[in-house]
N, C-alpha and C positions, 0 to 999 in steps of 0.2 A: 417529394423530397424524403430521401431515408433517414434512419437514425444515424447519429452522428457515433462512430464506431472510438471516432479518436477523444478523450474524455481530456476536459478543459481540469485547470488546477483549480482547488476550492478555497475557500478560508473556513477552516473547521469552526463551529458553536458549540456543538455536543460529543462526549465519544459516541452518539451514533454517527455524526459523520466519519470521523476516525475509522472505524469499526466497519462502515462501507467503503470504504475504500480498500481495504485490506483485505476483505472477504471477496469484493470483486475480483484484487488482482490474486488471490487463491483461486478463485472459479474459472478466471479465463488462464491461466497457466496451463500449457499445454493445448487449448483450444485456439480458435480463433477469436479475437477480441468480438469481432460483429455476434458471434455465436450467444456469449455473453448477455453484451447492450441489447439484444433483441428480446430477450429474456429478463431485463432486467428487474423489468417491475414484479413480474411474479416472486423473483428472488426480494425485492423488496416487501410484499403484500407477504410471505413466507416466512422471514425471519424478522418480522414485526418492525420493521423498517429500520433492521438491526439496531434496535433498541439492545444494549449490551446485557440491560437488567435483567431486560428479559428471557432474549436467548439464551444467558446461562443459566436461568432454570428448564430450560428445556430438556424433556428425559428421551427415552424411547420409543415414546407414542409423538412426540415430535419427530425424531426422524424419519417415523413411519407416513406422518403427516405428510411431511416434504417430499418424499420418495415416490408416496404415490399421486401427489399432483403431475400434471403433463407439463406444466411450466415449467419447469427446470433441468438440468441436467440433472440425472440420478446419476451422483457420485457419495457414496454412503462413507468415504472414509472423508472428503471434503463435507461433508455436512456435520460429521460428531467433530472434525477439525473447526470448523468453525464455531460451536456450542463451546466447545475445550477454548479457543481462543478468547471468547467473550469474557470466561472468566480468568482468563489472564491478564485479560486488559482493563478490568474490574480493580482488579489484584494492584497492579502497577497505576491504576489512578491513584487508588490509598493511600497505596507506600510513597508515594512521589507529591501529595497531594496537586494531582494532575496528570494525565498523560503529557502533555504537550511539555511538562516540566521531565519527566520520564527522559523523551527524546533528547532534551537540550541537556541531560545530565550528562554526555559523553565527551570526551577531548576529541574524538577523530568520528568520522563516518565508518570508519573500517570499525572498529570497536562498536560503535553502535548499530552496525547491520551484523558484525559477529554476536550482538547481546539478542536484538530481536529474531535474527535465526534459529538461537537458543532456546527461544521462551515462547513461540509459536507458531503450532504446527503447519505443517506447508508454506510454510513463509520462506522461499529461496531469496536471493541474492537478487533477482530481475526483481523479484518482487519489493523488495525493500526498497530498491532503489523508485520504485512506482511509486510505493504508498509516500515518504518522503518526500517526491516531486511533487506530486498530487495535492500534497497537505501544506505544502509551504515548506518544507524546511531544508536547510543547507545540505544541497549533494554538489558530488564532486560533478566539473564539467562533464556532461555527457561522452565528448570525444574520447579523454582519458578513460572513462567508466569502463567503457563500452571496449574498450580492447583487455581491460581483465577479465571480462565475462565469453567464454565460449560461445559462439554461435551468431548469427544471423538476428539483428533485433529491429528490425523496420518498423513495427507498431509504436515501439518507445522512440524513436528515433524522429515519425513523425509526431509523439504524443509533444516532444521538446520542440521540434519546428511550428507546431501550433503557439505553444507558451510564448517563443520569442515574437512569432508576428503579431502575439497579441500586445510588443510593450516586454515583455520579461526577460530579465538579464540579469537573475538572483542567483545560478549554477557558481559555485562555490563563494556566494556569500557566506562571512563569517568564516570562510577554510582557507589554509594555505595549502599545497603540494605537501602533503606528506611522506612519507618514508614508504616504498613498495606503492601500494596501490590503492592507499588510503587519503584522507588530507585531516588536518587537522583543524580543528574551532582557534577562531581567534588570531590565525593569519595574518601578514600584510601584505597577500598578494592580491592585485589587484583585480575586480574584477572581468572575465573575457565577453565581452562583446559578442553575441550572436548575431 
């Protein structure tokens, strides 16, 4: 039996979980997901099990670190991206006391995937929508999503058809249909059925 390529949703404890799930869906963007998950644990055992404290003190003799292990892909602008990232997400536990408070501060999905785009780096739009699915929290149904974003997305597509067989049918809890291609918190529409 292989690794399991399509990754199940979590319930975050720490922002190291937060923090792995984000730096995954940065590392396999543009890859293959399998490329990734087969590699994972070194990217784990790498960035200290994306402990966030510590990755952002990491300087240049960490990237050097990383770079020249065989475990991972050397990608040297996604690794000081991910160092950069830790201390944003540091940054925004503080101010928010929380991340998970950070996230639910927004009225719509669309503002809050426009706010975290903003604030870290290689974090597109596919990827927002992962780290939010992944972590629990309200996106927009996948079908709608999925025709505002450009391209072919069968990993995310099976990552949601895994979640529903498991039981889950939270895609736009707490949203309603918003305006363009957003939805908004606090909704009454009802939720769709997978």
């Amino acid at each position: 039996m292989g690794t399991r390529t399509i990754p199940e949703r979590i319930e975050p404890k720490t922002l190291a979980d937060y923090f792995a799930v984000m730096s995954r869906a940065i590392f396999q963007a543009g890859l293959s997901w399998h490329t990734i998950e087969s590699r994972w644990e070194a990217y784990l055992r790498l960035f200290d099990g994306f402990d966030p404290v510590l990755v952002a003190a990491y300087g240049e003799g960490d990237v050097d670190r990383i770079l020249a292990d065989g475990g991972v892909v050397r990608t040297t602008k996604k690794i000081v991206a991910t160092i950069e990232n830790a201390r944003t997400l540091l940054e925004l536990d503080r101010e928010h006391g929380g991340f998970r408070r950070y996230l639910r501060s927004f009225e719509s999905y669309e503002a809050l995937s426009r706010d975290l785009r903003g604030r870290f780096k290689f974090l597109g739009e596919l990827s927002v929508y992962y780290l939010l699915f992944r972590v629990g929290e309200a996106v927009p149904r996948f079908e709608e999503w999925e025709q505002t974003v450009p391209g072919d997305h069968p990993r995310m597509r099976e990552m949601v058809a895994l979640a529903r067989t498991q039981g889950w049918d939270g895609e736009g809890a707490g949203l309603s249909a918003g305006p363009g291609k957003g939805a908004q918190r606090g909704g009454k529409k009802p939720l769709a059925k997978g």
